[in-house]
N, C-alpha and C positions, 0 to 999 in steps of 0.2 A: 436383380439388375436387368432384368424384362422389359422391354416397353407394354404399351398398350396393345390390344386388339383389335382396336377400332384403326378405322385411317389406312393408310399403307403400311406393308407390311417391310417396318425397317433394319435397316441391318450394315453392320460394319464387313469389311473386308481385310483381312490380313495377306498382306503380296500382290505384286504390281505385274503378274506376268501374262502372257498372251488370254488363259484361260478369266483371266481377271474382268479382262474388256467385254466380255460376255454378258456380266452379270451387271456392268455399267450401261451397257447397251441397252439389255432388259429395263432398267431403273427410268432412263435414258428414255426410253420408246412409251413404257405406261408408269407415265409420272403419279397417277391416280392409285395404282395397286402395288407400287415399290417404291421406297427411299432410301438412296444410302446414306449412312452414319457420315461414313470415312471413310477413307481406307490406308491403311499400315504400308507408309514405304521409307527405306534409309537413304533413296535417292532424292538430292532437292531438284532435279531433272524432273523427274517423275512428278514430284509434288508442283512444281508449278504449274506442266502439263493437266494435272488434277485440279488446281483452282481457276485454272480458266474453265475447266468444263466446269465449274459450281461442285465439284466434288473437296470435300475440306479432305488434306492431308493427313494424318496421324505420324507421329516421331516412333512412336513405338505402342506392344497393346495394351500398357496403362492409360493410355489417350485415348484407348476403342471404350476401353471397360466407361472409362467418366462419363463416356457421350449416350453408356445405357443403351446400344441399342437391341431389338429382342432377339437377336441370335449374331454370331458371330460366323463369316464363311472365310474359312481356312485357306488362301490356295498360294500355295509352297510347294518348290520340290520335296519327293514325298522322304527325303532323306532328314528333312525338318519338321517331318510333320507331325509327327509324335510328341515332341515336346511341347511343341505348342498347342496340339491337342488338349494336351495333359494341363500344362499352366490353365489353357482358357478354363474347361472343368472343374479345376482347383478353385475356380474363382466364382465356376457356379455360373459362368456365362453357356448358353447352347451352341452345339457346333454344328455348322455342316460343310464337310470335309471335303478336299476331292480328291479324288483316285489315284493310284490308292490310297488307302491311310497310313501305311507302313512299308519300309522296303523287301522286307521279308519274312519267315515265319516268324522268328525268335522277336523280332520287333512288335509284330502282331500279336501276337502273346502278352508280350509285357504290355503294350496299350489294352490288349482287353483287357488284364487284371487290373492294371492302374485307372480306368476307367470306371469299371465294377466295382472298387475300393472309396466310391463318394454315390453316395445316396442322391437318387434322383436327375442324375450325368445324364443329359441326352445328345448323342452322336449321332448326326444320321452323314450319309455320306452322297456327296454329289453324282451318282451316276445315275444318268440322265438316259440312256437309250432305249430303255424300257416305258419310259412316259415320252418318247419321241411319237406323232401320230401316227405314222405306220404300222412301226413296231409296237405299240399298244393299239391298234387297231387289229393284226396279226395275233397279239399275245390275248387279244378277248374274243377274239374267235376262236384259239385253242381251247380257252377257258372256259366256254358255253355251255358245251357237250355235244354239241353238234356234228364234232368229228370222232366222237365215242372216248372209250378210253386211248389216252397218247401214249404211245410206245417208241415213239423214233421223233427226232426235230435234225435238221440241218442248218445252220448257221453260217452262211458269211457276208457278215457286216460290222465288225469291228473287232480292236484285237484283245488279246489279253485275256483279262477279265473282264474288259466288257461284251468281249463275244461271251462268254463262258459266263455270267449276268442272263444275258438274252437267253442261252441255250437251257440253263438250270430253269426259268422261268416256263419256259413254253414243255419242258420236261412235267412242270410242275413237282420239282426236286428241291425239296429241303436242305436237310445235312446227312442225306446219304452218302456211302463212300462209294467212290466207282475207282475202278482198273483205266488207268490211261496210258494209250497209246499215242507218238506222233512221227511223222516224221518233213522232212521240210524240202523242197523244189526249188532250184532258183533257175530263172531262165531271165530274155529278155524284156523290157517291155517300152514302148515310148513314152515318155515323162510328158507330165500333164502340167496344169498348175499346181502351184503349192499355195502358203500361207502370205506371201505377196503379192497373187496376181497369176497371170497367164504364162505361159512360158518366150521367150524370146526369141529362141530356137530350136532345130528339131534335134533333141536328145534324147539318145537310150539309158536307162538307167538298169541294174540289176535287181529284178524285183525275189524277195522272201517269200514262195509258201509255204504255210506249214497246214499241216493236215493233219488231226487228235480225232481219235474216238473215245468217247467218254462210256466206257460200262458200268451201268451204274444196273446190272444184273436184268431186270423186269422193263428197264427201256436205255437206250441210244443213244447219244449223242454223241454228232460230226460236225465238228468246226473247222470252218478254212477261210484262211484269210493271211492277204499281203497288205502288209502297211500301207506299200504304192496303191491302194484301191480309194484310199482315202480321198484320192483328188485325181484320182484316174476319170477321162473324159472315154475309155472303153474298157472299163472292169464295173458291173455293175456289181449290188447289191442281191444275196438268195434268200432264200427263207421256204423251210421246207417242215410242216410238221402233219406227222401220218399217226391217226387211231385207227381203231376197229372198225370205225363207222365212214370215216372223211379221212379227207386230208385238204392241207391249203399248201398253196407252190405259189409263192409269191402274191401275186393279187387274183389267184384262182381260186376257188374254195368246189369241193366237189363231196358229197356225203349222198348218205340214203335215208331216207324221212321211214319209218317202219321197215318193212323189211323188203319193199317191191317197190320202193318211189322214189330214186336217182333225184337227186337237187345239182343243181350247177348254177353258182354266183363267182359276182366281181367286187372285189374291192375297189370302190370309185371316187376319186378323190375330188372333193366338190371346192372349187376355187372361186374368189369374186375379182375382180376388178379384170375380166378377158374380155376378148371383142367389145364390144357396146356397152358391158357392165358396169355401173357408175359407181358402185358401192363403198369403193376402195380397193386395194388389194390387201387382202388375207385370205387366209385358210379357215372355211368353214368345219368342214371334220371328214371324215372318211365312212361312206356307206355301204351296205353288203345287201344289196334288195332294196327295203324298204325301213331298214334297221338303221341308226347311227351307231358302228363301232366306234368311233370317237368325236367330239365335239370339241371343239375350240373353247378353251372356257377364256383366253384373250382377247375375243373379236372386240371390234375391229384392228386392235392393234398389227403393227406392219411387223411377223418376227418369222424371222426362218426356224424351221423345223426345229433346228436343237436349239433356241432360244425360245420356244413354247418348252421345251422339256425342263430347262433348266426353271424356267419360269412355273411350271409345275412344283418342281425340289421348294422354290422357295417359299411357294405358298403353303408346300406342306410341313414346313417347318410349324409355323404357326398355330395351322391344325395341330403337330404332334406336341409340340408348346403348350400347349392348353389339354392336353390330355388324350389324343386322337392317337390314330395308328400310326407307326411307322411308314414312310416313304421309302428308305433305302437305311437299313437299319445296320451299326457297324459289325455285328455279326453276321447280316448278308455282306458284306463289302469283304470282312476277311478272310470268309469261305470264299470268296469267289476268285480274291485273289491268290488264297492257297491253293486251290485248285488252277488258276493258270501260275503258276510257280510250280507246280508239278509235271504239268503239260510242256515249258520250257525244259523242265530235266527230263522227259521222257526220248524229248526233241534231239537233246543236245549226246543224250548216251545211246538211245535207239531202244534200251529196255526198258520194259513197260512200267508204271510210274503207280502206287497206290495207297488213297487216303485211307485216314486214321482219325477216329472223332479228336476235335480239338475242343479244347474251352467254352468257345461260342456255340457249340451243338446244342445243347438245350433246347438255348434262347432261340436258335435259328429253328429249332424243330417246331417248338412252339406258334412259328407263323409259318409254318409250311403250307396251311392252307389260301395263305392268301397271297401267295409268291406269285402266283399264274395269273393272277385276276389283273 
């Protein structure tokens, strides 16, 4: 039930919800390297809203499956998401899922074996922060050797599992178990914009830290992060990851070339369309010297940071479609989110919190080498 390779890379939608418009937009901005199928909704609100944008409605996902297209993207609350994971599989249609893919462990469980129980199932799952430019600009200069062997990363830039995503990666952490500690802050802070716009007025809100160390014995990990950072206009973003050799603190990078030759670079984010520049506006890529840590493989198209990521996921369906690596594989997706599901109980009792190989260890061990890259 595949499409073709050639052409854009097409694809249905199951769920109408804020995360959905995303992956419209994408389709939307490079009509060249995306098409959507459909997309799946029981609103006729919604549906009409979708055929004025030229997007065709779907009644339900027997109408995704007829329309063939080469992968199918999941996005439901994740309390649904399971089963319809499982139907689409059963059916031999590809999925990519988003985050999580299950609500909790026992849920997680039962989708990896009912997943693993059909030959040739491919799940991979939408988390996107890791092919965002920074943070894969950041996560391939951990990944270099540049900064020697990694022993410590600091993380705050998203929450959940997808800080605890970030953190595993720039650890270059498989399915190791670590000892988790957390605990949480709340004070106050001025409310910024949200997901409508600017704010109206000047309001405080009560923001959530929480603060985990991740032992994972031989190296570190520190996650912190409030929700309210999300669209906060004075919480920024950190990123902190220290080896033997270097270390990088956001767009610092600082090591030693042999054993007497201090290097000091910047992570420089190279933009077109400023002062005089006619090009258009996009994101070229992000460079450290003379290196490009990351490239825009979109240019010129017009996409904000995490709509190149997401735009990543779905071209790497395809690839993994046709036989290529994994992009975000559902055994990285439900370590990471058992691991922040541990971190929440570490949080919530104050005693320390510690994994146990699950099911996906294996499979996730097996690509441990190429988590950090």
């Amino acid at each position: 039930m595949q499409g073709s390779s050639e052409g854009p890379v097409r694809f249905g939608i199951v769920g109408s919800g804020w995360r959905s418009e995303f992956f419209l937009r994408i389709a939307e901005a490079l009509p060249d390297r995306f098409e959507v199928a459909g997309l799946v909704t029981r609103s006729p609100r919604t549906a009409a809203r979708l055929e004025a944008r030229g997007v065709h409605p779907f009644r339900d996902v027997d109408e995704l499956l007829a329309a063939a297209p080469e992968f199918a993207v999941v996005s439901v609350p994740r309390e649904a998401a399971p089963t319809i994971i499982q139907n689409l599989v059963d059916e031999r249609m590809p999925v990519l899922t988003e985050t999580p893919p299950a609500t909790d462990l026992a849920e997680l469980v039962d989708l990896w074996h009912g997943v693993e129980r059909v030959p040739g199932a491919i799940v991979q799952v939408a988390e996107q922060y890791h092919l965002s430019p920074l943070l894969s600009a950041q996560l391939a200069v951990a990944a270099s050797g540049r900064l020697g062997r990694i022993s410590q990363a600091v993380v705050a830039q998203c929450h959940d599992y997808h800080g605890v995503s970030v953190l595993r990666r720039a650890l270059g952490i498989g399915a190791e178990d670590a000892t988790i500690t957390a605990q949480t802050f709340t004070y106050p802070l001025l409310a910024g914009p949200d997901r409508h716009g600017d704010p109206h007025e000047e309001r405080f809100v009560t923001a959530t830290q929480t603060t985990a160390r991740f032992d994972f014995g031989d190296r570190l990990g520190v996650y912190d992060f409030a929700p309210e950072q999300y669209f906060s206009w004075i919480r920024g973003n950190r990123m902190l990851v220290r080896g033997d050799r270097g270390e990088l603190e956001n767009l610092e990078v600082r090591y030693v070339r042999g054993h007497d030759e201090p290097v000091f670079g910047q992570l420089r984010r190279v933009m077109t369309g400023e002062g005089g520049n006619l090009e258009g506006l996009f994101l070229r890529g992000l460079l450290l010297g003379e290196e490009w840590m990351f490239t825009n493989p979109f240019m010129p198209g017009r996409l904000a940071d995490d709509e190149i990521a997401i735009a990543r996921m779905l071209e790497g369906m395809r690839t993994r479609i046709a036989g290529g690596p994994d992009v975000y594989s559902l055994a990285e997706a439900s370590q990471d989110h058992y691991l922040a599901l541990l971190l929440q109980q570490a949080a919530a009792t104050g005693d320390p919190a510690r994994s146990t190989p699950q099911p996906w260890a294996e499979a996730l061990a097996a690509t441990a080498d190429t988590t950090a890259a």
